[in-house]
C-alpha positions in Angstrom: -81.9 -78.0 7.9 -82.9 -81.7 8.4 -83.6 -82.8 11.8 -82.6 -85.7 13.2 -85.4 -87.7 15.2 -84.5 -90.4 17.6 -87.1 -92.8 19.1 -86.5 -95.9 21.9 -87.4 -99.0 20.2 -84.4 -101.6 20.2 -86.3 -104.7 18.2 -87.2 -105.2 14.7 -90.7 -106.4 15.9 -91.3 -103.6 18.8 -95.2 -103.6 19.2 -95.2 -99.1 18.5 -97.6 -97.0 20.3 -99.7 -94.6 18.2 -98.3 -91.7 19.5 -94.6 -93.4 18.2 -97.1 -93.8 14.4 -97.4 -90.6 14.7 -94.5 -88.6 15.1 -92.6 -91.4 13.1 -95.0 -90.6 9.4 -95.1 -86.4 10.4 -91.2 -86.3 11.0 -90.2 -88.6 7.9 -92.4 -86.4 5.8 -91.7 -83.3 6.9 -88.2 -84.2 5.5 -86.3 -85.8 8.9 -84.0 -88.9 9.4 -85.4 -91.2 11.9 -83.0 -92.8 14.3 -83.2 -96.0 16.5 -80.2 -95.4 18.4 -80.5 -99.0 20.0 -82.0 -100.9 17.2 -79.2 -103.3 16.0 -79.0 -106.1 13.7 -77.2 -109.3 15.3 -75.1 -111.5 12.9 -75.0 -114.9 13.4 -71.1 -116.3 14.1 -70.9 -117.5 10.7 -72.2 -114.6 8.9 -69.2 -112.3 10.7 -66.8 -113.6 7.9 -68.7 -111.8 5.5 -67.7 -108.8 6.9 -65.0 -108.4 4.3 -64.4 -105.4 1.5 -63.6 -109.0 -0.8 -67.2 -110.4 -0.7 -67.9 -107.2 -3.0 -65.3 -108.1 -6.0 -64.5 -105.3 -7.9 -67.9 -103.4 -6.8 -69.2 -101.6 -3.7 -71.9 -102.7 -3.1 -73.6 -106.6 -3.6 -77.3 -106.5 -4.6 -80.3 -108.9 -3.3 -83.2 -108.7 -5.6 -85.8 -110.2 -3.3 -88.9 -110.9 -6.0 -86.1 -112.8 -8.5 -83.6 -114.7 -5.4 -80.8 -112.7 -7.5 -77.6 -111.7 -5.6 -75.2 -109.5 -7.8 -71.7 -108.0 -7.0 -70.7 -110.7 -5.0 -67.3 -112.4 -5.4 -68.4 -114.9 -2.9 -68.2 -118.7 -3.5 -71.4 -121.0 -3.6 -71.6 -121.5 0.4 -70.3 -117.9 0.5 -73.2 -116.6 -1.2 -76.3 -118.6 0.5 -74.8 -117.4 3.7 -74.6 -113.7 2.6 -78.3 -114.2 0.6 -79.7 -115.5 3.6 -78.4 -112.5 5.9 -79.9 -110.0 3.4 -83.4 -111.9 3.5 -83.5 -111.7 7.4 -82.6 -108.1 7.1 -85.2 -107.5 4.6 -87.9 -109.2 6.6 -86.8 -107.1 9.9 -87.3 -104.1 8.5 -90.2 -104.7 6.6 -91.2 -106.1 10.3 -90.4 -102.6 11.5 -92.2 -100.6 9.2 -95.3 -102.1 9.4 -95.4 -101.8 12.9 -94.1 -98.5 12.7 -95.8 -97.5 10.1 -99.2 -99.1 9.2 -100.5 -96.4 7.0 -98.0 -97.0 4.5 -98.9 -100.9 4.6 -100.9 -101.4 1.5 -98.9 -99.7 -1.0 -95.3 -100.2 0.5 -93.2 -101.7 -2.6 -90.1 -103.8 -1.2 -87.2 -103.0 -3.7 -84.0 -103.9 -3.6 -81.5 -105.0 -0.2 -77.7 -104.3 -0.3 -74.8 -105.2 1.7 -72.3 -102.5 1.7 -69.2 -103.9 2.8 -66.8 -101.1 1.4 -65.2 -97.7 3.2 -66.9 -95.1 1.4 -64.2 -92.4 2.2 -61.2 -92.2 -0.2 -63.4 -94.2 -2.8 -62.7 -93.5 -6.6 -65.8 -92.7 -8.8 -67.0 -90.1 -11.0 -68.5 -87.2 -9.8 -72.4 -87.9 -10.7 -71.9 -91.2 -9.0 -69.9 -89.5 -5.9 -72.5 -90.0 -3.0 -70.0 -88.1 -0.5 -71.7 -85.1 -2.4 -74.9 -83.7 -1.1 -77.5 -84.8 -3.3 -81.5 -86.3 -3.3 -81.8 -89.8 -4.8 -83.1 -90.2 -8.6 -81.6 -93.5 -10.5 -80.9 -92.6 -14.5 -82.1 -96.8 -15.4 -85.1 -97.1 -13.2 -88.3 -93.9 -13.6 -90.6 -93.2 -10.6 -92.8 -91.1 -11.9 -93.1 -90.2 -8.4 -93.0 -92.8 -6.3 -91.1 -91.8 -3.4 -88.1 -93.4 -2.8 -87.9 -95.3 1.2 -84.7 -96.9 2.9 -83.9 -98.4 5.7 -80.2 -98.4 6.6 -78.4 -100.4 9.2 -74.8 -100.1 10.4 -73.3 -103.3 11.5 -69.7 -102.2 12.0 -67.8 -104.9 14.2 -64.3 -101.7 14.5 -67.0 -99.6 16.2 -66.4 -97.2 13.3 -69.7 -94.9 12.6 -71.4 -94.3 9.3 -70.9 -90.5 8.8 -73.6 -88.1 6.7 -73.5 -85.0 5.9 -77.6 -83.3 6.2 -78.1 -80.7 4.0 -81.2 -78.0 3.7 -84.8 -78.9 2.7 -85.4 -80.9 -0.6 -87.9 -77.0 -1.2 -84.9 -75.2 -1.1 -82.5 -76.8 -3.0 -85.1 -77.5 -5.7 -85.5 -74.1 -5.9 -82.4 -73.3 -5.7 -81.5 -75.6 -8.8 -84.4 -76.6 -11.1 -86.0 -72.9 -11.8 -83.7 -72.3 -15.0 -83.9 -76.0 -16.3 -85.5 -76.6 -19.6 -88.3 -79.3 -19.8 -88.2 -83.0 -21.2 -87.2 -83.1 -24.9 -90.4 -84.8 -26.8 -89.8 -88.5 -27.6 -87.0 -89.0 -25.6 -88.4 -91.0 -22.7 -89.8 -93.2 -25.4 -86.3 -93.4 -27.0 -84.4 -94.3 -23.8 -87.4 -97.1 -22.8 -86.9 -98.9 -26.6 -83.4 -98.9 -26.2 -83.4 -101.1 -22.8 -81.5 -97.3 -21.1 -84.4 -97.1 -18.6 -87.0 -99.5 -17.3 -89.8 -97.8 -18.4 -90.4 -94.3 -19.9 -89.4 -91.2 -18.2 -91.6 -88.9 -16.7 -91.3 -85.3 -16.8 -90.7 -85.7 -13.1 -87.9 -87.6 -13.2 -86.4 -85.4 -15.7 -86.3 -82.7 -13.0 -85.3 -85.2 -10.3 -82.1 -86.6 -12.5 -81.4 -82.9 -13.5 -81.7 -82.1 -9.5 -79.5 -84.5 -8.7 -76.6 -84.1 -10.9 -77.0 -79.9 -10.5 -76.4 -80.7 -6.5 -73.4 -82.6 -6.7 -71.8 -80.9 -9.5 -71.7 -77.4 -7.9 -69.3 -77.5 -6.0 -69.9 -73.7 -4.6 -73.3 -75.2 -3.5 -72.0 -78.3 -1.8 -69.6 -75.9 0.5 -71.4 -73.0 1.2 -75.4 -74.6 1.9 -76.0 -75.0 5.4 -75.3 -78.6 6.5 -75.1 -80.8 9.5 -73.2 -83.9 10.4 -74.2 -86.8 12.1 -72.6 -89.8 13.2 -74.8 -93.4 12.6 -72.9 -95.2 15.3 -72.8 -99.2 14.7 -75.6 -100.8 16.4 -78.2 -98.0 14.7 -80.6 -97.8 12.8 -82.2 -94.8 10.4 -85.2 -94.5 8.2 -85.4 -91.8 5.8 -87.0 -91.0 2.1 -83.8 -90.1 0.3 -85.5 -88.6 -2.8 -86.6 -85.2 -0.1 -83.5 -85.6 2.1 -80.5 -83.7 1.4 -77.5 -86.0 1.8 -74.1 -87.0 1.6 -72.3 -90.5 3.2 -68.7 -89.4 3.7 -67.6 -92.1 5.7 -68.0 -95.5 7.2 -68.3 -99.2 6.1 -70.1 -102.2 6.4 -74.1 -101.3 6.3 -77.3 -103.0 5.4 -80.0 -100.9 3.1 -83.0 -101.7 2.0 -85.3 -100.0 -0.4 -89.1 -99.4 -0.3 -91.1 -98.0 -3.1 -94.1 -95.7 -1.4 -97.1 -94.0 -3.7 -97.9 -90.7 -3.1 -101.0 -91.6 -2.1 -100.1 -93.4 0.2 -99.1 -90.5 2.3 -100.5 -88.7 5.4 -99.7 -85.3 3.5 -98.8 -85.5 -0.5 -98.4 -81.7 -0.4 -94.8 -83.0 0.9 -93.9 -85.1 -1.4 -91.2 -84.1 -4.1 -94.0 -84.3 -6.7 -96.0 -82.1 -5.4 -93.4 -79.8 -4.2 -91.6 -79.7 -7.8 -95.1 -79.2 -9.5 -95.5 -75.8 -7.2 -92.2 -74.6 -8.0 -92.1 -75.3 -11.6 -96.5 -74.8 -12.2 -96.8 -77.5 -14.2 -98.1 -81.1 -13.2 -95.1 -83.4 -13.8 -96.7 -87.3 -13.5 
């Protein structure tokens, strides 16, 4: 079962203790959701009018790419957007302000992805079943290869209705991989290099996240699974903050809106213990190395 691990610091730029450095990197590896109960993310007066399932169009979520100053999904009009860009940015800097306080070990190899605004209720949302987060699952993207990178994000609920962001915590990403992945058939040859010339993926495929995508749509597609595995739920309350690698985490957002995520891009490497990582995990379960 996943724990969850809640820790007193209620600013984005809290100077952390080492003792906090280290239970934060041993519980986040080990497979737990940290929580900063207190730690909340203030909005401006003029950015609370973006709080509005509109400002997404016709998607559900709008996209920041930081490196590029690209917003995408936004229906938002020229002013619209700078304001909504220039929330995301401070968000992005905070956390990144967090984590390396936090987290200094990570520093050096800590990739900053994506940030999204998700302004829509996630409950009672329409979508295909491979793309139905309300299902328990671990994160792999189809379009975007790994190769075992693990996969950081730091989510913040800024709900002004006092309405909570509601998971579902399932059991260890060991179990379920085992569970799910012993009868799968390996990588067919040539394919990654197929899907990478024809623009499907950003790059070629490893044979780890051929397991990973095959993981991911096993979990949610049993539905026998998704009932009957031990679970929790927890409530993210507004005014929160959690930190988790949701490529070892077991989970499922079942209800809730208007959050801030951002993505972070770690290398195995960089850990305190690789033996944790999915990687490695995956590569003892299946005997075979897999990046």
């Amino acid at each position: 079962m996943t724990d969850v691990v809640a820790l007193p610091i209620a600013s984005w730029d809290h100077p952390c203790s080492r003792a906090d450095q280290e239970e934060a990197i041993r519980a986040l590896e080990r497979g737990s959701v940290l929580l900063f109960p207190q730690l909340s993310f203030h909005l401006a007066d003029d950015e609370r009018r973006l709080l509005s399932p509109a400002i997404a169009g016709a998607g559900k979520n709008v996209s920041l790419d930081l490196s590029r100053g690209r917003l995408r999904g936004s229906s938002a009009d020229e002013a619209g957007s700078g304001l909504l860009q220039d929330m995301m940015r401070r968000f992005a800097a905070s956390s990144r302000t967090l984590l390396n306080n936090l987290l200094p070990r990570y520093t050096a190899g800590l990739q900053q992805a994506r940030t999204s605004f998700r302004p829509i209720e996630i409950a009672g949302r329409a979508t295909s079943w491979r793309k139905d987060d309300t299902r328990l699952h671990v994160d792999s993207f189809p379009s975007s290869p790994t190769r075992g990178t693990r996969i950081l994000r730091v989510f913040t609920n800024i709900n002004p209705h006092g309405q909570s962001r509601s998971w579902r915590l399932g059991e260890s990403f060991e179990g379920a991989a085992s569970h799910h992945l012993r009868s799968v058939p390996g990588p067919i040859w040539g394919a990654s290099r197929v899907l990478n010339m024809l623009g499907i993926t950003k790059g070629r495929r490893s044979a780890y996240d051929h397991f990973m995508l095959r993981l991911h749509d096993r979990m949610k597609a049993d539905m026998v699974y998704q009932s009957a595995v031990a679970q929790t739920v927890h409530a993210f309350h507004p005014g929160s903050t959690w930190i988790v690698f949701t490529d070892q985490v077991s989970h499922a957002a079942t209800g809730g809106q208007y959050a801030l995520e951002q993505t972070y891009h770690l290398p195995v490497d960089s850990m305190l213990d690789q033996s944790q990582a999915p990687l490695r995990i995956l590569e003892r379960i299946l005997d075979r190395k897999l990046a």
